[in-house]
N, C-alpha and C positions, 0 to 999 in steps of 0.2 A: 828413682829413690824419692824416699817425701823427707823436703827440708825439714817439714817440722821432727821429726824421728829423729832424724841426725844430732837435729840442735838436742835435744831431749836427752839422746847418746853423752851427747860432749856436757851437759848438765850434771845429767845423774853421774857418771863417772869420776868427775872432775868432784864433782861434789863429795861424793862418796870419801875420794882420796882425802876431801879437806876434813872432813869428817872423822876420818880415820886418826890424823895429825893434830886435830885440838877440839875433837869433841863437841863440836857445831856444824850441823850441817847448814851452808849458806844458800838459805830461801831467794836471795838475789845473790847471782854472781856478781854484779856490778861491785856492789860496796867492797868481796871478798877476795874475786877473783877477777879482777878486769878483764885480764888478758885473754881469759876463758871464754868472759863475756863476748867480748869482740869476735872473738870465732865462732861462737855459738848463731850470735846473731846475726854475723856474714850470711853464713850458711843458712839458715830461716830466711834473710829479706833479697839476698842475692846468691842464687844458686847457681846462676850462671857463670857464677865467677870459677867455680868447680869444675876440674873434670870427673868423668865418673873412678877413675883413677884414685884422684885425690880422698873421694869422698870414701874410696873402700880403704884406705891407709888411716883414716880417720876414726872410721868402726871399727878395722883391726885395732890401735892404739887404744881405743874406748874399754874395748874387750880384754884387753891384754891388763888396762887399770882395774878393773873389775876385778881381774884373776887375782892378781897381784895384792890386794887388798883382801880379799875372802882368803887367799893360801897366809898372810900375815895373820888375820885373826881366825881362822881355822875353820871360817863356815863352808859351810857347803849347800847345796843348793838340792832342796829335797821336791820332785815333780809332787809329788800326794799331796802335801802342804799346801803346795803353790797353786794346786787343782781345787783343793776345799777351802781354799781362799776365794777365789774367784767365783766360785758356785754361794757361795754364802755372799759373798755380794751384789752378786748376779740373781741369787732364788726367786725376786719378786718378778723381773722378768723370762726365767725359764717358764 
């Protein structure tokens, strides 16, 4: 697994939730979400502390906030979108 993905997972998610709750999404977890912080950046500086175990209970959890937050506000997740997103940001080097 790559810590940095993980830590990214446990950001965006966590973020997302706070986001959800009072309409700021927090650019530093530190100031908003410590406790997030602190696991975010376990997992980035010390991965060994992980087993491969722990770290998929982590992504399920991440995954499950995600859901949990798009089925509250009713989005959903459109592939076509998400594809001419990335080709439009991507076109200068295709």
């Amino acid at each position: 697994f790559s810590p940095k993905n993980v830590c990214q997972m446990i950001r965006l998610s966590r973020g997302l939730q706070f986001f959800q709750d009072t309409g700021i999404f927090p650019l530093d977890l530190k100031d908003h979400l410590p406790e997030v912080w602190e696991l975010a950046y376990e997992v980035k500086t010390q991965p060994e502390n992980f087993s491969v175990k722990q770290i998929d209970k982590i992504c399920i959890e991440c995954l499950a906030q995600v859901d949990k937050v798009e089925d509250r506000l009713g989005w959903t997740f459109d592939t076509n979108t998400a594809v001419d997103i990335m080709k439009s940001a991507y076109k200068e080097y295709l």
